[in-house]
C-alpha positions in Angstrom: -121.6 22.2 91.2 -124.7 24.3 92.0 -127.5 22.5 92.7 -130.5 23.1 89.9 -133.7 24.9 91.6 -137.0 23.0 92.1 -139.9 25.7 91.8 -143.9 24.8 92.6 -146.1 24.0 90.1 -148.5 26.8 88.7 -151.2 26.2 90.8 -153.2 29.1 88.3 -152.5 27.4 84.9 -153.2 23.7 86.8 -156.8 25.3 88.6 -157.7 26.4 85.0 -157.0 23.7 83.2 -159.1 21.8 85.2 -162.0 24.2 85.5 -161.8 23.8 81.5 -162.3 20.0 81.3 -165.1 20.3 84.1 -166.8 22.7 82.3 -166.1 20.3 79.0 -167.1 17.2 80.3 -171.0 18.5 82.1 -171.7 20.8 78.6 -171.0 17.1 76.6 -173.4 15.9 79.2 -175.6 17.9 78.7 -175.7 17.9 75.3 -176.8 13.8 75.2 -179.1 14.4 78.4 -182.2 14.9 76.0 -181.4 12.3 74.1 -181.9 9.9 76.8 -178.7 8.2 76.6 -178.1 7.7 80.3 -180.8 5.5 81.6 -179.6 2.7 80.7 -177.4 1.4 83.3 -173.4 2.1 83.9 -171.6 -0.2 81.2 -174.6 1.4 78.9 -173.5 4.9 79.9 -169.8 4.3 79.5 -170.7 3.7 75.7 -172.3 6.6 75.1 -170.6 9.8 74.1 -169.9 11.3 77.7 -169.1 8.2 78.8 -166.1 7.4 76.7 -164.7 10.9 77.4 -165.0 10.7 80.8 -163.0 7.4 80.3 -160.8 9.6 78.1 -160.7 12.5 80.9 -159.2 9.4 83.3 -156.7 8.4 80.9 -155.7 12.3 80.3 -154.9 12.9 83.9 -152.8 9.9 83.9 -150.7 10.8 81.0 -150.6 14.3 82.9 -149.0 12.8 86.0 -146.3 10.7 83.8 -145.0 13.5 82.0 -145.0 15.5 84.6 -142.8 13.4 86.6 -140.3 12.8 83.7 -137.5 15.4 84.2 -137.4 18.4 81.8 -134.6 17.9 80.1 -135.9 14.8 78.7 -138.1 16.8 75.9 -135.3 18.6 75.1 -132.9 16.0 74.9 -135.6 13.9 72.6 -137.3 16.7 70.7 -136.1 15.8 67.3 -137.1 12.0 67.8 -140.5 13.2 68.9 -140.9 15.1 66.0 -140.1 12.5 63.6 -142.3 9.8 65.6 -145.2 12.5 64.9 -144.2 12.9 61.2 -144.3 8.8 60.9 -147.8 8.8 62.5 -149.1 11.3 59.9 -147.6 9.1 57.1 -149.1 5.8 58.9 -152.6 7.0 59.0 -152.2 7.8 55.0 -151.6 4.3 54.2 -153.0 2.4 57.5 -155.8 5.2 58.8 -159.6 4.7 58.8 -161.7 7.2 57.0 -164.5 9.4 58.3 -166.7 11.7 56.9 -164.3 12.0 53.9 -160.8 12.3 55.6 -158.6 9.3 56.3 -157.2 10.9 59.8 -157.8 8.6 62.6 -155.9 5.3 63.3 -158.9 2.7 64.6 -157.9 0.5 67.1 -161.6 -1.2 67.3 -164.2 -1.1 70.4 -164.7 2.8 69.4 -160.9 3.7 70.0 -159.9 5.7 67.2 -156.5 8.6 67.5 -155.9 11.4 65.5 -152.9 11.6 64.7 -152.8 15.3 64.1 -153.7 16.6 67.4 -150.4 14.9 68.8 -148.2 16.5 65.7 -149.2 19.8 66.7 -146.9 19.3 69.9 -144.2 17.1 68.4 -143.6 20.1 66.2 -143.4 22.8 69.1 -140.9 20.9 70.8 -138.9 20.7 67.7 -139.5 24.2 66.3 -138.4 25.1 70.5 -135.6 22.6 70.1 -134.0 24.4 66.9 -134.4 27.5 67.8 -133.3 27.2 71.4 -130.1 26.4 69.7 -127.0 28.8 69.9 -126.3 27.9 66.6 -129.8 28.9 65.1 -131.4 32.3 64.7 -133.8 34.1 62.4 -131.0 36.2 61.0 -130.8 34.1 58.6 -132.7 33.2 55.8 -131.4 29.0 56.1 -132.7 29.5 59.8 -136.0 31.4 58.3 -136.9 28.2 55.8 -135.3 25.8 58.2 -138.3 27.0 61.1 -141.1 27.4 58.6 -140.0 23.7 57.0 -140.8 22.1 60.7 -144.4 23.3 60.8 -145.1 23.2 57.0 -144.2 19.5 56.6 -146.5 18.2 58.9 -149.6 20.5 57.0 -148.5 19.3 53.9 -149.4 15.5 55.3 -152.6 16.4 56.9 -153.9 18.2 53.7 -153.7 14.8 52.1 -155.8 13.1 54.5 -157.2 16.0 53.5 -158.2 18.1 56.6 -157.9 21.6 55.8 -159.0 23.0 59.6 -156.3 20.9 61.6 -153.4 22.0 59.1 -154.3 25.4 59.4 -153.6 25.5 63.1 -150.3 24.9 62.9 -149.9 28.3 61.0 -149.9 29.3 64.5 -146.2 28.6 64.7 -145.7 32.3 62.9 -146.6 33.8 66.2 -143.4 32.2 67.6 -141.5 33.2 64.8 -142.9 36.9 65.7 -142.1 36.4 69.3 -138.3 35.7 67.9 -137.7 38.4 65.5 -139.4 37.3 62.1 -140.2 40.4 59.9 -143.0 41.9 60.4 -143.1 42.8 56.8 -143.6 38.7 56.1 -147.2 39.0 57.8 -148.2 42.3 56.5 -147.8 40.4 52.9 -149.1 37.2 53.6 -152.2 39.0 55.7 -152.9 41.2 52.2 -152.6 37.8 50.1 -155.1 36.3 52.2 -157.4 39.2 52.3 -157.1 39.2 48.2 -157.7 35.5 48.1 -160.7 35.5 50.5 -162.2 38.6 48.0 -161.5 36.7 45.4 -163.3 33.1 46.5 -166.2 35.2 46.3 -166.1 38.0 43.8 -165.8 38.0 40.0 -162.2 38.3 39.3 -162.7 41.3 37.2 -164.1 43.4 39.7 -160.9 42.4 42.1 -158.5 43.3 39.4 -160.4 46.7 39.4 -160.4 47.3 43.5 -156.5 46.1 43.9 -155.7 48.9 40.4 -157.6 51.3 42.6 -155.7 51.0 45.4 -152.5 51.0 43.5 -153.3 54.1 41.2 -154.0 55.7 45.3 -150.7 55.2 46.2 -149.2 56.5 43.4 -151.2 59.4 43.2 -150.2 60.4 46.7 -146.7 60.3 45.9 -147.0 63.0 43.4 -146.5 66.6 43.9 -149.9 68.8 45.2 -151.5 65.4 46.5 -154.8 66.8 47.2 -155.4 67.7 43.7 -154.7 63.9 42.4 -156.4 62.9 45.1 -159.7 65.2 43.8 -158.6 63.3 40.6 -158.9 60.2 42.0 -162.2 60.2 43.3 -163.4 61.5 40.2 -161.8 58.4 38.4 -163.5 55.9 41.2 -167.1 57.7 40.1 -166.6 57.4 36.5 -165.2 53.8 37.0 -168.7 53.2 39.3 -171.0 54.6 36.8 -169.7 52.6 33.8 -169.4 49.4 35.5 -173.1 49.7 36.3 -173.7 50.6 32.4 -172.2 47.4 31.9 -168.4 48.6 31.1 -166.9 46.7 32.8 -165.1 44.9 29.7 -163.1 48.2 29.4 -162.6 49.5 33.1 -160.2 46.8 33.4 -157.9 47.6 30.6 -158.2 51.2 31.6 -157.6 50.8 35.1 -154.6 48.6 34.3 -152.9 51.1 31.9 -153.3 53.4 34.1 -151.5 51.6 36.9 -148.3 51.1 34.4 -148.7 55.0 33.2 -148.2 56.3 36.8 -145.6 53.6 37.5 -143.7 54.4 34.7 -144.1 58.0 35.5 -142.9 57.3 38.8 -140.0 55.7 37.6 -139.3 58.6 35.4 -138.7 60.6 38.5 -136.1 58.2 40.0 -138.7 56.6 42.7 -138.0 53.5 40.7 -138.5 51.7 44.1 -142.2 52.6 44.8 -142.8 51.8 40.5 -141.3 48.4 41.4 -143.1 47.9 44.6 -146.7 48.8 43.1 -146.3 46.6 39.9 -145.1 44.1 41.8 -147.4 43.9 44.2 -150.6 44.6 41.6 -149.7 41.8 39.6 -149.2 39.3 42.7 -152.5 39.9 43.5 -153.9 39.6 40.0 -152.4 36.6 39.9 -154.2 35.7 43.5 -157.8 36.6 42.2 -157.1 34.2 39.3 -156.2 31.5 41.5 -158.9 31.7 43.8 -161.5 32.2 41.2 -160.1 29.5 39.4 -159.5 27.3 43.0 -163.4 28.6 43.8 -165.0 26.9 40.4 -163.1 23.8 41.0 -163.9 23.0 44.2 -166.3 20.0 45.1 -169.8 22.0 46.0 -169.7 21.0 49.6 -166.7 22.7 49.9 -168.1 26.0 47.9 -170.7 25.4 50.3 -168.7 26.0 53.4 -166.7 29.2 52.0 -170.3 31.0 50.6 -171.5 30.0 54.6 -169.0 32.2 56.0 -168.3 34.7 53.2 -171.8 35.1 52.0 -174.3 33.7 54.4 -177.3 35.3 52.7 -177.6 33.7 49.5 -176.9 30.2 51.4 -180.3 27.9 52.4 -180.8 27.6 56.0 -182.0 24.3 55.7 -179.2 22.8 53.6 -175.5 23.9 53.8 -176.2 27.2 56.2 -178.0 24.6 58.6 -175.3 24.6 61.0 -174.5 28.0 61.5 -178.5 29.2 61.3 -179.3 26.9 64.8 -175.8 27.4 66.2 -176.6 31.4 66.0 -180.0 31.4 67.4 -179.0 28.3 70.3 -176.0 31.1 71.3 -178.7 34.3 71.3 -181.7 32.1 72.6 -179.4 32.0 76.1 -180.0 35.3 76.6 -178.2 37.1 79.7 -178.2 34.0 82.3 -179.2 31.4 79.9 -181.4 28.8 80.0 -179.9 26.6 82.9 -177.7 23.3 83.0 -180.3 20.4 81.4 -182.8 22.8 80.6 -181.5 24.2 76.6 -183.9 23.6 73.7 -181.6 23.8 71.3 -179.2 21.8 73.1 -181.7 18.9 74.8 -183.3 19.1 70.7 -179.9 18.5 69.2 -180.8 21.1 66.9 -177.1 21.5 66.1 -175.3 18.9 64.5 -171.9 18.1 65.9 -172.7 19.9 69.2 -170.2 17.6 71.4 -167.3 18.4 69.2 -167.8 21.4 66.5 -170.1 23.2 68.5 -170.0 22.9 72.3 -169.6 26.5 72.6 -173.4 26.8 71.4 -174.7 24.2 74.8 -172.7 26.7 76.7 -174.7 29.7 75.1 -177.7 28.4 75.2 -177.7 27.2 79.3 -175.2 29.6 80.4 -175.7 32.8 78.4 -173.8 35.6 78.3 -172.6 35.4 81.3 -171.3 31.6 81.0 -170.0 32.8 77.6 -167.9 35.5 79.1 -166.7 33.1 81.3 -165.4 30.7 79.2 -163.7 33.2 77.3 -162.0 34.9 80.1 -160.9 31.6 81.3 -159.3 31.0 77.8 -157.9 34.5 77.6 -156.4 33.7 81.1 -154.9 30.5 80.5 -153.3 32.1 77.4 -151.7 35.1 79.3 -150.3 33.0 82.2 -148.8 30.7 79.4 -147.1 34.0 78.0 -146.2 35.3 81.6 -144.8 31.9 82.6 -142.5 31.9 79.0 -141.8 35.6 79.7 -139.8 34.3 83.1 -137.9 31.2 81.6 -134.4 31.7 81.4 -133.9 28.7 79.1 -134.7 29.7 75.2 -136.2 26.1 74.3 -139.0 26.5 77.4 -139.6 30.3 76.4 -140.2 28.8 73.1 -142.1 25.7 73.6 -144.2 28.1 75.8 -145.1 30.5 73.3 -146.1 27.1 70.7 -148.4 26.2 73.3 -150.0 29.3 73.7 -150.2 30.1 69.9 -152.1 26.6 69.4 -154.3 27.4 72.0 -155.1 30.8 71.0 -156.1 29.7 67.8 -158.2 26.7 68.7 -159.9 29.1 70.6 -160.4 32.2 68.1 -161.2 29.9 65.4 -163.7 27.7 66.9 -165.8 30.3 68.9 -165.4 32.6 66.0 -167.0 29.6 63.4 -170.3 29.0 66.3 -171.0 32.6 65.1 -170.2 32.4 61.7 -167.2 34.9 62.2 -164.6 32.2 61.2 -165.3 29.4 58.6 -166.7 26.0 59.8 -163.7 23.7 59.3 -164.1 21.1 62.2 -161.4 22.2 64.9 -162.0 21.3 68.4 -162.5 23.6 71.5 -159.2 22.7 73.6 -160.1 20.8 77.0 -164.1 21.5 76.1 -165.0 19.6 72.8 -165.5 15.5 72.9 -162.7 13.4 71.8 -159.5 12.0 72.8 -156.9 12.7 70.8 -157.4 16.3 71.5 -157.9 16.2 74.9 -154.5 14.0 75.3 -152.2 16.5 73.1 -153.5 19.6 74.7 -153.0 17.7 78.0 -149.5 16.6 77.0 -148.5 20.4 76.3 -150.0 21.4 79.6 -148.0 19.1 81.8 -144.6 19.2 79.7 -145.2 23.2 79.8 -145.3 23.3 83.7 -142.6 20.7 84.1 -140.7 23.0 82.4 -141.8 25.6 84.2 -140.8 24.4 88.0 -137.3 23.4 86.3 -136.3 27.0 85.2 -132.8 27.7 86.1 
């Protein structure tokens, strides 16, 4: 029987993942230095909030060095079980979980201890989703493999909207990538990246005028599936002007209806000429996102105003106060730009020593690292991220073993969109939903999961057959 191979650990992915939590730990430290919490002796300092995650950073590296001596096959063997021990832990914290800041999501184990849950679902379900699909009995040729593979990542956002916390169930979206990686039409994203688009136009525009923009895109495509296209598409423009000029008269009331019957004229037409494929397609598609800009108006004017709040903050940061609900993104802004090209220096930010920004050791430790490190340390940060992502990818790329290929790629998806996410909500890019900055951010329970995935992911890695 041939003997399996034993291959080194990635001493690249290893090096940066402990250049990350470094960096993480001295920018938390930072952060609290002008606050004056360390002067106070050591038990003092252990309680303050660089001293529990240094604590945390211990425990961390010794859950690294357990899993990492646990054979490989082990995570295969026991995916499934994982996954449903994460499912339970999601339902626990519903019924058993302690609430903060309006979402029940942490178990509280007293003396400051608290877990979340969430952060460890996110890799129970990428050893599943690697598990299934890893299978020789499961593909995405299928449309029961298809729901089957969305169904593992949905489930456990279903549970976390009811704590409810909208930011950490959007991250496991990131599970489409792997799907990508695996085959899953492309046409799937192109459709559920439009719907998005429409229902982000429509949180904050009046539903009339979206109706109006998605008829003008569809009478466009008709239009330039007709014979002599340039001269429809002279038409066209003259249509858009007249369309302009009348909603500005305060017409609106009848561009809508005339925009609309136009869209059915031309599709009819259309289907007149036996292209009753493209007639489908448009219809269809215009009245899916009609029925979008309703919902998100609708979703919009129901939603609790802190929660309007947050979307007007990223979508329309003009009309929001600086000193109320655009507070956060205002400070974190100017703390990034105030760093300059070198930055301020380690101890020395005013932003950061002022704790101008709320939730700087979590939310917004990015903006400590502006601040201090400027540009440069910026760049830094993010080419150490980009890094650790591609080496991730290049170490799936060379797995002969499906289920390691695939856990790979969950690991890198999460982490890509930790990343984009929460550097892209420091500059208001991304909305402000509250998810951590793997390996940089304060608390535990992140820190532990991305840990986990780190450690299972080069196990994995020096047991490739």
């Amino acid at each position: 029987m041939a003997k399996r191979s034993k291959n080194s650990i990635d001493w690249i992915t290893l090096s940066i993942y402990l250049a990350l939590v470094a960096i993480g730990w001295a920018m938390i430290f930072t952060v609290g230095y002008g606050q004056g919490e360390y002067s106070n002796g050591f038990f003092a300092f252990l309680d303050t909030p660089v001293g529990k995650q240094l604590i945390w950073v211990a425990v961390a590296f010794g859950v690294f060095f357990i899993t990492y001596t646990i054979e490989a096959k082990f995570w295969r063997t026991f995916a499934n079980i994982i996954y449903i021990a994460s499912m339970l832990l999601l339902v626990g914290v519903l019924i058993f979980g302690k609430t903060i800041k309006g979402a029940t999501s942490w178990f509280d184990f007293g003396g400051g201890i608290t877990l979340q849950p969430s952060e460890f679902a996110k890799f129970g379900t990428a050893v599943a989703l690697a598990s299934y699909l890893g299978s020789y009995a499961n593909n995405l040729r299928t449309l029961k493999s298809k729901l089957y593979s969305i169904a593992f990542f949905v489930a456990p956002m279903l549970l976390i909207l009811l704590q409810p916390d909208a930011g950490s169930a959007m991250v496991f979206l990131s599970f489409f990538i792997v799907l990508f990686r695996e085959g899953f039409p492309g046409s799937v994203f192109t459709v559920g990246f439009s719907a998005a688009a429409v229902l982000l136009v429509g949180l904050v525009n009046p539903t009339g005028y979206v109706i109006i923009g998605l008829a003008a895109i569809s009478i466009l495509v008709l239009f330039w599936n007709l014979d002599k296209r340039i001269y429809w598409i002279a038409g066209f423009i003259v249509m858009a002007a007249l369309a302009i000029i009348a909603m500005q008269q305060g017409f609106q009331a009848y561009v809508i209806p005339v925009s609309v019957s136009v869209v059915i004229g031309l599709a009819f037409y259309h289907w007149s000429k036996k292209k009753q494929r493209l007639a489908v397609l448009v219809i269809s598609a215009f009245s899916i996102g009609c029925l979008l800009a309703f919902a998100a108006g609708f979703a919009f004017n129901n939603l609790k105003k802190h929660q309007q709040e947050r979307i007007e903050v990223w979508l329309r940061p003009s009309k929001v106060d600086l000193q109320g609900a655009g507070y956060n993104l205002y400070h974190s802004k100017m703390a990034i730009s105030s760093g300059g090209l070198l930055g301020k220096g380690f101890l020395d930010g005013n932003f950061t020593q002022g704790n101008f920004v709320p939730e700087q050791v979590t939310d917004f430790i990015f903006c400590a690292i502006g601040e201090e490190q400027g540009f440069v340390g910026t760049v830094i940060i993010i080419s150490l991220f980009l890094l650790l992502i591609w080496r991730i990818i290049f170490i799936a790329e060379r797995q002969r073993s499906d289920f390691n290929r695939l856990f790979a790629y969950g690991v890198a998806s999460i982490l890509f969109v930790h990343f984009f996410v929460n550097i892209g909500m420091t500059m208001g890019l991304m909305p402000i939903i509250g998810i951590p900055l793997p390996f940089l951010s304060k608390g535990g329970s992140a820190l532990l999961g991305f840990t986990l995935m780190i450690s299972v992911l080069l196990k994995l890695d020096t047991e490739r057959t």
